[in-house]
C-alpha positions in Angstrom: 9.9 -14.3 -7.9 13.8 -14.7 -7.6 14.2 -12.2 -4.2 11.7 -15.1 -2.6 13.4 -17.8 -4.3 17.0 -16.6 -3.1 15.2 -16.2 0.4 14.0 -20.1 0.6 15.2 -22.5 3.1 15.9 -25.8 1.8 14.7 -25.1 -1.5 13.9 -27.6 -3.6 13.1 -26.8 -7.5 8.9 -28.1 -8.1 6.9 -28.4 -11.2 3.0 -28.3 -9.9 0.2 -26.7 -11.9 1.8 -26.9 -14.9 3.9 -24.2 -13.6 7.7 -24.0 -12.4 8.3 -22.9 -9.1 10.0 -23.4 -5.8 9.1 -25.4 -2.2 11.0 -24.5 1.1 11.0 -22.7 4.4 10.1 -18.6 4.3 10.1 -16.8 7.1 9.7 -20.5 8.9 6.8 -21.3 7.3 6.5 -24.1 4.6 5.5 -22.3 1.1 5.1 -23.4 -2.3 6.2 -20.3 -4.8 4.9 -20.5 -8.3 5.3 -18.0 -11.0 1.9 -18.1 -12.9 2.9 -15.9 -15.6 1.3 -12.8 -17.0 -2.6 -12.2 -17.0 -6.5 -13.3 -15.4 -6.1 -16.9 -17.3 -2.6 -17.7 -16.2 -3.3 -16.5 -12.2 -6.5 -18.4 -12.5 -5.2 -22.0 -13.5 -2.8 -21.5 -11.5 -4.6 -21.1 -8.2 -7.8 -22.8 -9.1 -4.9 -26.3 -9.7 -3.4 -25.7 -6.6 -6.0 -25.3 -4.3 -7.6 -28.4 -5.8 -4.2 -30.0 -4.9 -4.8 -29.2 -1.5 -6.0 -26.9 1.2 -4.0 -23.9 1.4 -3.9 -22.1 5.0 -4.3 -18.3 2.4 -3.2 -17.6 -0.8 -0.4 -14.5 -1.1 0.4 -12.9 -4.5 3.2 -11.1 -5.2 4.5 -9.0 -8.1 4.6 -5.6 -9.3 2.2 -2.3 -10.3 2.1 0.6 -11.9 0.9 3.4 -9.7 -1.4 6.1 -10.2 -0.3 9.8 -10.0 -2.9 10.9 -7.0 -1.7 7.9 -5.1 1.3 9.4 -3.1 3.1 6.1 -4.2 6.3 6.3 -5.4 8.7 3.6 -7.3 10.0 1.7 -4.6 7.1 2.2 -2.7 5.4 -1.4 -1.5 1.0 -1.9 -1.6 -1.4 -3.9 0.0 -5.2 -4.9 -1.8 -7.8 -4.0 0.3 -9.9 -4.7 -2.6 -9.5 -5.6 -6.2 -11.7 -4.5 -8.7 -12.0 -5.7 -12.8 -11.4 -2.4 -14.0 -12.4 -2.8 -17.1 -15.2 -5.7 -17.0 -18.2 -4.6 -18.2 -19.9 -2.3 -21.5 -18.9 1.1 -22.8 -22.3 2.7 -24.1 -22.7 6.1 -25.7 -24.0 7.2 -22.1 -21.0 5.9 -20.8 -19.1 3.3 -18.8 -21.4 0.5 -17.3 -19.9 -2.4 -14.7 -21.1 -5.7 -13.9 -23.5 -4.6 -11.6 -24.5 -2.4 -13.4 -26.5 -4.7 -15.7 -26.8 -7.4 -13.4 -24.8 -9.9 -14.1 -22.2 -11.1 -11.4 -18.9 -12.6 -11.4 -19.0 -15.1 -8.3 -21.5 -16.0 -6.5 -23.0 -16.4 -4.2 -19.9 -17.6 -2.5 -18.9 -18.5 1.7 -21.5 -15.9 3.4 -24.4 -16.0 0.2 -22.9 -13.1 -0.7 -22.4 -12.3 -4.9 -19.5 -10.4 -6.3 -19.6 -8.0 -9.4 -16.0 -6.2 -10.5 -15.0 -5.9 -6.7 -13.6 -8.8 -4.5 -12.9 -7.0 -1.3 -9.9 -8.5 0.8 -10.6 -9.3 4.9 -6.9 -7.9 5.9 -8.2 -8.4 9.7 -7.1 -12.2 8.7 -3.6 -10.5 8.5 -2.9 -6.9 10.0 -0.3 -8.6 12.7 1.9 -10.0 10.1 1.4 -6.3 8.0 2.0 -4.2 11.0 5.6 -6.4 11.1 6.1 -6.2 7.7 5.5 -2.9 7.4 8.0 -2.1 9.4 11.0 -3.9 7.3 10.3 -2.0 4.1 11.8 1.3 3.6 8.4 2.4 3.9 5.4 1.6 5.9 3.2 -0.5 3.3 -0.1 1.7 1.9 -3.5 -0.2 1.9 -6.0 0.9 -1.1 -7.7 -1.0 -4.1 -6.1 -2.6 -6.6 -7.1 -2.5 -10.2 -6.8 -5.1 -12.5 -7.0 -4.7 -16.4 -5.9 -6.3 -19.6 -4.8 -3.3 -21.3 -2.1 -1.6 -19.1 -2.5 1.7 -18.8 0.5 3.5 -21.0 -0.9 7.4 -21.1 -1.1 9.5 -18.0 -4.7 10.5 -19.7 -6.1 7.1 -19.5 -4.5 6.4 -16.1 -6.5 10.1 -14.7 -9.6 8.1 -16.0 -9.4 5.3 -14.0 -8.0 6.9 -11.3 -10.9 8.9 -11.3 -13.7 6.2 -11.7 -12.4 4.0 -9.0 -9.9 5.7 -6.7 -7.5 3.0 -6.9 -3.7 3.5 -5.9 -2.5 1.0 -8.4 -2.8 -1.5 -11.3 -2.2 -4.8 -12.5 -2.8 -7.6 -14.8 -3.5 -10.3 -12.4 -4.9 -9.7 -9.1 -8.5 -9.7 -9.5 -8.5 -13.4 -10.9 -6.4 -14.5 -7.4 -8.9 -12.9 -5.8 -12.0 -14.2 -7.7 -10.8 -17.8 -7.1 -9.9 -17.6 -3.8 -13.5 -16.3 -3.1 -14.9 -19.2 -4.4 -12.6 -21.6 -2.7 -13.6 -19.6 0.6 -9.8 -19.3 1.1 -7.9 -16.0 2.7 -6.2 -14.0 0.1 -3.4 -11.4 0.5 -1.5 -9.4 -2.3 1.1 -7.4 -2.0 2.9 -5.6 -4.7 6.1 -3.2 -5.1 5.6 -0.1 -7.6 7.6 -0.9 -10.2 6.5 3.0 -12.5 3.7 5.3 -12.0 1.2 5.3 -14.3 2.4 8.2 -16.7 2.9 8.7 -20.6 5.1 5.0 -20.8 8.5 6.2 -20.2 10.6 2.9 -19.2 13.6 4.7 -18.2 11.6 5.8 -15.2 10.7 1.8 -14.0 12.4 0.3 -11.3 11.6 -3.3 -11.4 14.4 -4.1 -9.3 13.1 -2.2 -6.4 9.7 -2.9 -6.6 10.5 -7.1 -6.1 13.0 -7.1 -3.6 11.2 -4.6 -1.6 8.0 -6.6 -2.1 9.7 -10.0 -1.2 11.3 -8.1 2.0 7.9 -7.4 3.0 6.3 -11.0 2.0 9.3 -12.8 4.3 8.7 -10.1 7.2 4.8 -11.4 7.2 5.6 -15.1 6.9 8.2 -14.6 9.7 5.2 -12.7 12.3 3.9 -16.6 11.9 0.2 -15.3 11.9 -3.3 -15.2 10.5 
Protein backbone atom coordinates (compact mmCIF):
# COMPACT_ATOMS: atom_id res chain seq x y z
CA UNK A 1 0.00 0.00 0.00
CA UNK A 2 2.94 2.50 0.53
CA UNK A 3 3.16 3.77 -3.49
CA UNK A 4 -0.78 5.00 -2.63
CA UNK A 5 0.08 6.01 0.71
CA UNK A 6 3.23 8.20 -0.51
CA UNK A 7 0.64 9.46 -3.24
CA UNK A 8 -2.05 10.85 -0.63
CA UNK A 9 -3.01 14.38 -0.27
CA UNK A 10 -3.44 15.52 3.12
CA UNK A 11 -2.93 12.27 4.61
CA UNK A 12 -4.03 11.63 7.74
CA UNK A 13 -2.97 8.16 9.53
CA UNK A 14 -6.74 6.11 10.33
CA UNK A 15 -7.50 3.01 12.38
CA UNK A 16 -11.08 1.75 11.00
CA UNK A 17 -12.10 -1.94 10.69
CA UNK A 18 -9.79 -2.98 13.00
CA UNK A 19 -7.27 -2.28 10.37
CA UNK A 20 -4.50 0.49 9.87
CA UNK A 21 -4.67 2.58 7.02
CA UNK A 22 -4.65 5.90 5.54
CA UNK A 23 -7.52 8.89 4.52
CA UNK A 24 -6.66 11.69 1.98
CA UNK A 25 -7.07 13.04 -1.48
CA UNK A 26 -5.93 10.50 -4.62
CA UNK A 27 -6.20 11.53 -7.82
CA UNK A 28 -8.71 14.33 -6.18
CA UNK A 29 -10.98 12.08 -4.96
CA UNK A 30 -11.45 11.46 -1.08
CA UNK A 31 -10.28 7.60 -0.35
CA UNK A 32 -9.92 5.62 2.62
CA UNK A 33 -6.80 3.10 2.06
CA UNK A 34 -6.70 0.09 4.27
CA UNK A 35 -4.39 -2.86 4.16
CA UNK A 36 -6.60 -5.92 5.11
CA UNK A 37 -3.88 -8.28 5.31
CA UNK A 38 -3.42 -11.60 3.61
CA UNK A 39 -6.36 -14.04 2.71
CA UNK A 40 -10.60 -14.50 1.98
CA UNK A 41 -11.20 -13.82 6.03
CA UNK A 42 -9.01 -10.76 6.36
CA UNK A 43 -10.47 -9.06 2.80
CA UNK A 44 -13.88 -10.04 3.98
CA UNK A 45 -14.01 -8.23 7.51
CA UNK A 46 -12.47 -5.82 6.11
CA UNK A 47 -14.94 -4.71 3.48
CA UNK A 48 -18.00 -6.22 4.96
CA UNK A 49 -16.84 -3.40 8.34
CA UNK A 50 -16.48 -0.74 6.08
CA UNK A 51 -19.23 -0.76 3.96
CA UNK A 52 -21.47 -1.18 7.13
CA UNK A 53 -19.59 2.13 8.18
CA UNK A 54 -20.91 3.71 5.25
CA UNK A 55 -21.89 3.80 1.64
CA UNK A 56 -18.98 3.51 -0.47
CA UNK A 57 -19.36 5.13 -4.20
CA UNK A 58 -17.12 1.28 -5.39
CA UNK A 59 -14.83 -0.68 -3.78
CA UNK A 60 -11.07 -0.86 -5.57
CA UNK A 61 -8.47 -3.55 -4.45
CA UNK A 62 -5.13 -3.41 -5.03
CA UNK A 63 -2.10 -5.74 -4.59
CA UNK A 64 -0.15 -8.09 -6.31
CA UNK A 65 -0.37 -11.72 -8.47
CA UNK A 66 1.33 -14.35 -9.67
CA UNK A 67 0.77 -14.82 -13.35
CA UNK A 68 0.27 -17.77 -15.35
CA UNK A 69 2.70 -18.77 -18.15
CA UNK A 70 -0.06 -18.76 -21.24
CA UNK A 71 -1.01 -15.37 -20.02
CA UNK A 72 1.43 -13.13 -22.10
CA UNK A 73 1.84 -11.24 -18.62
CA UNK A 74 5.04 -10.39 -17.69
CA UNK A 75 6.49 -9.10 -14.06
CA UNK A 76 5.82 -5.55 -14.23
CA UNK A 77 2.94 -6.13 -16.17
CA UNK A 78 -0.40 -4.46 -14.49
CA UNK A 79 -4.26 -6.64 -14.54
CA UNK A 80 -7.69 -5.90 -14.42
CA UNK A 81 -10.62 -8.61 -12.91
CA UNK A 82 -13.16 -9.09 -15.28
CA UNK A 83 -14.12 -11.89 -13.12
CA UNK A 84 -12.93 -13.68 -10.10
CA UNK A 85 -13.41 -17.09 -9.62
CA UNK A 86 -12.82 -19.47 -6.12
CA UNK A 87 -10.41 -21.59 -7.76
CA UNK A 88 -10.29 -24.06 -5.56
CA UNK A 89 -13.99 -24.09 -3.84
CA UNK A 90 -15.54 -27.05 -4.18
CA UNK A 91 -14.86 -31.39 -4.01
CA UNK A 92 -12.06 -33.40 -5.62
CA UNK A 93 -13.76 -36.92 -6.46
CA UNK A 94 -12.05 -39.81 -8.02
CA UNK A 95 -13.87 -38.68 -11.35
CA UNK A 96 -12.43 -35.51 -10.80
CA UNK A 97 -12.73 -31.85 -9.91
CA UNK A 98 -16.32 -30.67 -9.01
CA UNK A 99 -17.26 -26.63 -8.34
CA UNK A 100 -19.92 -25.16 -6.47
CA UNK A 101 -22.29 -25.43 -9.18
CA UNK A 102 -21.57 -28.32 -9.75
CA UNK A 103 -23.41 -29.82 -6.72
CA UNK A 104 -25.64 -27.08 -6.32
CA UNK A 105 -24.83 -25.26 -3.67
CA UNK A 106 -24.10 -21.34 -4.17
CA UNK A 107 -21.96 -18.84 -2.65
CA UNK A 108 -24.24 -15.59 -2.72
CA UNK A 109 -27.40 -15.24 -3.57
CA UNK A 110 -29.57 -14.28 -4.88
CA UNK A 111 -28.15 -10.89 -4.69
CA UNK A 112 -29.14 -7.03 -6.59
CA UNK A 113 -30.75 -8.59 -9.98
CA UNK A 114 -32.08 -12.25 -8.25
CA UNK A 115 -29.30 -13.49 -9.64
CA UNK A 116 -27.06 -16.53 -7.48
CA UNK A 117 -23.35 -16.77 -7.65
CA UNK A 118 -21.32 -20.15 -7.45
CA UNK A 119 -17.17 -19.82 -7.68
CA UNK A 120 -17.54 -16.84 -10.27
CA UNK A 121 -18.35 -13.16 -9.35
CA UNK A 122 -18.15 -11.50 -12.58
CA UNK A 123 -17.03 -7.73 -12.53
CA UNK A 124 -19.35 -4.91 -14.61
CA UNK A 125 -16.02 -2.83 -15.80
CA UNK A 126 -18.67 -0.80 -18.05
CA UNK A 127 -19.04 1.02 -14.38
CA UNK A 128 -15.35 1.98 -15.12
CA UNK A 129 -13.72 1.56 -18.69
CA UNK A 130 -13.25 5.66 -18.94
CA UNK A 131 -11.09 5.75 -15.85
CA UNK A 132 -9.18 2.29 -17.39
CA UNK A 133 -8.85 3.58 -20.75
CA UNK A 134 -6.84 6.67 -18.73
CA UNK A 135 -5.10 4.56 -16.64
CA UNK A 136 -4.07 2.40 -19.09
CA UNK A 137 -2.34 4.80 -20.62
CA UNK A 138 0.09 5.81 -17.59
CA UNK A 139 1.47 2.36 -16.97
CA UNK A 140 4.27 1.20 -18.96
CA UNK A 141 1.87 -0.97 -20.40
CA UNK A 142 -1.64 -0.89 -21.47
CA UNK A 143 -3.52 -2.85 -18.53
CA UNK A 144 -4.83 -6.64 -19.68
CA UNK A 145 -8.49 -7.58 -18.66
CA UNK A 146 -9.03 -11.49 -17.86
CA UNK A 147 -10.22 -13.52 -14.69
CA UNK A 148 -8.72 -13.60 -11.69
CA UNK A 149 -8.28 -16.62 -9.62
CA UNK A 150 -8.29 -16.72 -6.03
CA UNK A 151 -6.94 -19.69 -3.98
CA UNK A 152 -5.59 -20.48 -0.44
CA UNK A 153 -2.75 -22.57 -1.54
CA UNK A 154 -0.61 -20.43 -3.91
CA UNK A 155 0.46 -22.07 -6.64
CA UNK A 156 4.38 -22.77 -6.22
CA UNK A 157 5.05 -25.54 -9.27
CA UNK A 158 4.71 -24.52 -12.90
CA UNK A 159 2.72 -28.13 -12.98
CA UNK A 160 0.01 -27.14 -10.76
CA UNK A 161 -0.11 -23.58 -12.21
CA UNK A 162 -0.73 -25.53 -16.08
CA UNK A 163 -3.66 -27.12 -14.19
CA UNK A 164 -5.45 -24.25 -13.31
CA UNK A 165 -4.50 -22.41 -16.05
CA UNK A 166 -6.08 -25.06 -17.97
CA UNK A 167 -9.49 -25.47 -15.98
CA UNK A 168 -10.31 -21.84 -15.91
CA UNK A 169 -8.25 -19.83 -18.38
CA UNK A 170 -7.36 -17.32 -15.87
CA UNK A 171 -4.34 -14.80 -16.50
CA UNK A 172 -3.52 -14.62 -12.85
CA UNK A 173 -3.83 -15.50 -9.07
CA UNK A 174 -4.35 -14.41 -5.78
CA UNK A 175 -5.26 -14.97 -2.24
CA UNK A 176 -7.93 -12.29 -1.82
CA UNK A 177 -9.93 -11.10 -4.61
CA UNK A 178 -12.77 -13.41 -4.78
CA UNK A 179 -13.89 -12.49 -1.11
CA UNK A 180 -13.81 -8.42 -2.23
CA UNK A 181 -15.79 -9.50 -4.81
CA UNK A 182 -18.26 -11.78 -2.94
CA UNK A 183 -19.00 -9.04 -0.47
CA UNK A 184 -19.38 -6.33 -2.66
CA UNK A 185 -22.05 -8.45 -4.55
CA UNK A 186 -23.96 -8.68 -1.63
CA UNK A 187 -23.70 -5.11 -0.65
CA UNK A 188 -24.85 -4.37 -4.44
CA UNK A 189 -21.68 -2.09 -4.47
CA UNK A 190 -19.23 -1.63 -7.74
CA UNK A 191 -16.08 -3.43 -7.43
CA UNK A 192 -12.73 -2.95 -9.26
CA UNK A 193 -9.30 -4.82 -8.75
CA UNK A 194 -6.37 -4.14 -10.18
CA UNK A 195 -3.19 -5.94 -9.55
CA UNK A 196 0.63 -5.64 -10.72
CA UNK A 197 2.41 -9.13 -11.49
CA UNK A 198 4.68 -9.43 -8.94
CA UNK A 199 6.25 -13.46 -10.59
CA UNK A 200 4.80 -15.84 -12.98
CA UNK A 201 3.43 -18.75 -11.84
CA UNK A 202 6.56 -21.14 -12.26
CA UNK A 203 8.58 -23.78 -10.09
CA UNK A 204 8.92 -20.90 -6.93
CA UNK A 205 12.01 -19.22 -7.78
CA UNK A 206 11.94 -15.79 -5.65
CA UNK A 207 14.87 -14.39 -7.29
CA UNK A 208 12.63 -13.98 -10.34
CA UNK A 209 9.74 -11.67 -8.15
CA UNK A 210 9.57 -8.12 -8.55
CA UNK A 211 7.34 -6.93 -5.91
CA UNK A 212 8.59 -3.56 -6.30
CA UNK A 213 7.34 -3.24 -9.72
CA UNK A 214 4.29 -4.80 -9.51
CA UNK A 215 2.94 -1.99 -6.54
CA UNK A 216 4.21 1.03 -7.83
CA UNK A 217 3.04 0.18 -11.27
CA UNK A 218 -0.27 -0.84 -9.81
CA UNK A 219 -0.64 2.36 -7.67
CA UNK A 220 0.33 4.47 -10.90
CA UNK A 221 -2.51 2.91 -12.56
CA UNK A 222 -5.06 3.13 -9.40
CA UNK A 223 -4.12 7.18 -9.08
CA UNK A 224 -4.47 7.54 -13.05
CA UNK A 225 -8.32 6.07 -12.57
CA UNK A 226 -9.12 8.12 -9.47
CA UNK A 227 -7.69 11.22 -11.32
CA UNK A 228 -10.28 10.41 -14.80
CA UNK A 229 -12.86 11.34 -11.80
CA UNK A 230 -15.48 8.71 -13.20
CA UNK A 231 -17.78 5.81 -12.82
Amino acid sequence: MAPLTDMLEGRLKVETCKRAGAAGLLGGRPVTLLASGVGQVNTAQTVTALLEGGRAEFVLMGGCAGAYVGSGLKVGDVAVAMEEIYADTGVLTTDGWLDMEDICLPLAGPGVGGNSRFNRFPLQLEHFKEGMDNASRAVPKPAVSGAFLTVSTVSGTSARGTELYGRYGAICENMEGAAAAHVCFIYGVPFLEVRGISNMVVDRDREGWDINAATVNCALFIYHFLKAGVI
